[in-house]
C-alpha positions as CSV (number, residue, x, y, z in Angstrom):
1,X,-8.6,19.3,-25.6
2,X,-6.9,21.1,-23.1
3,X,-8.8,19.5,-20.4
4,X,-7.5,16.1,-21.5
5,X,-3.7,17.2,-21.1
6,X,-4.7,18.4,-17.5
7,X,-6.5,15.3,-16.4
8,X,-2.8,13.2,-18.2
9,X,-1.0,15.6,-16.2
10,X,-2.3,15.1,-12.9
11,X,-2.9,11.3,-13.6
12,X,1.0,11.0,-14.1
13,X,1.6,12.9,-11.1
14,X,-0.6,11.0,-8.7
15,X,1.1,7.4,-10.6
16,X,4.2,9.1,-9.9
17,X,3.7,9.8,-6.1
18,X,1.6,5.8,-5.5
19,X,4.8,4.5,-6.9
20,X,7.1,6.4,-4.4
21,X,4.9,5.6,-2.1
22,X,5.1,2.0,-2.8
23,X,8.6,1.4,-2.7
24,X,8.4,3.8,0.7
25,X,6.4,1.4,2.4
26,X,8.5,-1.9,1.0
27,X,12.0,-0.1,2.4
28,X,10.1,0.1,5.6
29,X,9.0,-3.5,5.4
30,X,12.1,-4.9,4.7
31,X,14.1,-2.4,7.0
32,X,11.9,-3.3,10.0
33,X,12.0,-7.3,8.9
34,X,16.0,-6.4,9.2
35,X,16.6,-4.1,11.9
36,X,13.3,-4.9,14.5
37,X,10.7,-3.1,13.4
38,X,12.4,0.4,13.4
39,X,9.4,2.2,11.8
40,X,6.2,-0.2,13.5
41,X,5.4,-1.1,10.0
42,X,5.6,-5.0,10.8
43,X,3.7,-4.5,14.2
44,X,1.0,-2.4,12.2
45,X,0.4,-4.8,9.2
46,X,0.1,-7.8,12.0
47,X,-2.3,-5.6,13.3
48,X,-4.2,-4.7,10.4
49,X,-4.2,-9.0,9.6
50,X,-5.7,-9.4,12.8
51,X,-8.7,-7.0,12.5
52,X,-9.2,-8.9,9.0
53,X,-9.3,-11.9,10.7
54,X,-11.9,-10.8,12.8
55,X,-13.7,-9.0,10.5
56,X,-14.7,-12.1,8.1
57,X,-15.5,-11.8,4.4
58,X,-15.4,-8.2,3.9
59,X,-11.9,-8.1,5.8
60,X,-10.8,-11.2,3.3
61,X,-11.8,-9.5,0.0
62,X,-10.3,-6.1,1.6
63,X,-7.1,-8.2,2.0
64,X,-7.2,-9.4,-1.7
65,X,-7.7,-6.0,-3.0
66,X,-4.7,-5.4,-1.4
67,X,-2.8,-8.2,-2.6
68,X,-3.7,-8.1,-6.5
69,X,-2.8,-4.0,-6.2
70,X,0.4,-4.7,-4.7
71,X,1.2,-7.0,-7.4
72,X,1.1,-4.7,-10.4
């Protein structure tokens, strides 16, 4: 039993940090969509589209990953 309020605890602190971390990376989005790419984010997602592109399947189903985990 004690194991099991460890593994909650640690579970809410990892949700806790992907969730800052999310709405890090959106600021950053938005901010470089705004202000010309201040942090590279912009230049490095157009960069990480292109290697998908040439990449094929696995870079598509990489990218849909992505999307669907972005979504929630």
């Amino acid at each position: 039993m004690k194991y099991t309020k460890i593994l909650k605890s640690i579970n809410k602190y990892l949700t806790d940090i992907t969730t800052l971390l999310t709405n890090i990376f959106v600021f950053a989005v938005v901010s470089g969509l705004l202000f010309n790419d201040p942090f590279g984010v912009i230049s490095s997602v157009s960069l990480l589209i292109s290697n998908i592109s040439d990449k094929g399947v696995a870079g598509l189903i990489s990218l849909l990953v992505i999307v669907v985990y972005y979504k929630k």
